[in-house]
Structures are given as structure tokens and as C-alpha cells.
N, C-alpha and C positions, 0 to 999 in steps of 0.2 A: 769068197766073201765079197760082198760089194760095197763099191765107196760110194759114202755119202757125200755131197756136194750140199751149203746154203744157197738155197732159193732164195727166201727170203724169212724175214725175221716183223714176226706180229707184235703189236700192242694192243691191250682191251684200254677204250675210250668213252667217254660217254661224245665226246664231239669228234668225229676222225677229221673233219676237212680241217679245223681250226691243228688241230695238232699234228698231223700230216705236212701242211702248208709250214707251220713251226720249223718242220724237222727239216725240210725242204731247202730251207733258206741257210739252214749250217753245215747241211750235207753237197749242195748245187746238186739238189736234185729235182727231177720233174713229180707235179703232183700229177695224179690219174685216178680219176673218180666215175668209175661206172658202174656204180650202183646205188648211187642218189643219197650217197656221202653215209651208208651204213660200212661200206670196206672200201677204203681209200688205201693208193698204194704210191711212193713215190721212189721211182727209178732212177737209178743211179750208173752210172757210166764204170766205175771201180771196184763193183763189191754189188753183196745181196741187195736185193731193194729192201726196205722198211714198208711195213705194212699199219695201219691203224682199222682195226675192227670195234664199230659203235657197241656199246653193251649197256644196258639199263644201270650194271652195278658192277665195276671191273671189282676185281680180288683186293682185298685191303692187307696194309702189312707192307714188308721189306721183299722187294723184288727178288724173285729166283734167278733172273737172266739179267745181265745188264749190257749195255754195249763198252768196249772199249776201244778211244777212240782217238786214235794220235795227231799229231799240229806240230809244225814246225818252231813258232812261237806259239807254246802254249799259257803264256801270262794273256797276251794278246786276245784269241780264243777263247779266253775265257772272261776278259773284259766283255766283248762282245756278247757272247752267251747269256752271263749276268743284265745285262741294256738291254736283252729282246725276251727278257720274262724267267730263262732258268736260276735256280734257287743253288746256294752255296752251300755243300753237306759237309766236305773236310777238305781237310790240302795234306797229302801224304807224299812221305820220300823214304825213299832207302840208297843205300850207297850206290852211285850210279842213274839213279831212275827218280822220277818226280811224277807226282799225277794229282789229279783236283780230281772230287768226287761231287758232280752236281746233278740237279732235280730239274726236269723239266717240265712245263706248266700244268701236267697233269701226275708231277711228282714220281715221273719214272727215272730212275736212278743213273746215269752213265758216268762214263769218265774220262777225261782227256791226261792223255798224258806224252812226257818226251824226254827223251834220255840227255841224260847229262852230257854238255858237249854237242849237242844237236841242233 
């Protein structure tokens, strides 16, 4: 059998540089646009890059994929996120564990979250 590795991880956009460059600035990652801002991709030094692919009409509805994505201070984190355009969907906990569910400016769904004690 063979193992899969992420490469990377796509978004349908109608703007990829504006929401790429978005994502860029909470991941520290680099934007890279070579191909005249239809598939913009921004690389990351820790993990898969993030991809945004331009599309006339992305898929409407509740996300099948989401990122989740951890913060040392994640009230912090999410102050920030909230100031630079993401939208606030819930704030959920379970014994041990905390996480905010938010929308980013083109309402794609993620999540930050950080264990109790952390």
C-alpha cells in the first residue's frame, strides 16, 4: 500500500491574490502567484502550502473540508483574526479542549483551537 502525504490543501475563490495574501499574514507564509492570480499558492515553512484556485462560482453551503488550526494563545488569535476581516461562527469546548469556529472573508470555515493548560 502506499502512503499518502498533503501537498497541499486548495480553496475555490473568486479572488485568489486577495484571499491568499489574507491567509498568508496568519499562517507567515509566502504568497506565489504564477499564473496571473487564477492559482495562487502560499508556502509555508511547517506543513502543506494553502492553495486558492480563481472560479467564476465556488460550491455554496457548509464546507466539507475545514483546516484546523492551533495557537498558543488562542483568545489572542483570534482577536487578531476577527480585526483582519474573519467572521465568528461558534466558540466550543469539551473537557480539556477549547476551539472558536471562524469564517474567513470568503466564508471558508476553520478553526483554532488549544488545549487546556497550554
Amino acid at each position: 500500500m502506499t502512503t499518502l502525504s498533503v501537498g497541499m490543501i486548495t480553496f475555490d475563490t473568486t479572488d485568489a491574490v486577495a484571499l491568499a495574501t489574507w491567509w498568508a499574514r496568519h499562517v507567515g507564509g509566502t504568497v506565489r502567484d504564477e499564473a496571473g492570480g487564477w492559482f495562487v499558492t502560499v508556502e509555508r515553512p511547517d506543513g502543506p502550502a494553502l492553495a486558492f484556485q480563481k472560479v467564476a462560482d465556488p460550491t455554496p453551503g457548509k464546507n466539507r473540508v475545514h483546516l484546523d488550526m492551533h495557537a498558543q494563545d488562542r483568545e489572542t488569535a483570534v482577536r487578531a483574526l476577527l480585526a483582519d476581516g474573519a467572521s465568528l461562527v461558534a466558540q466550543q469546548e469539551m473537557p480539556g479542549f477549547r476551539w472558536t469556529v471562524l469564517s474567513d472573508p470568503d466564508g471558508n470555515q476553520f478553526c483554532i483551537a488549544q488545549a487546556d493548560g497550554a
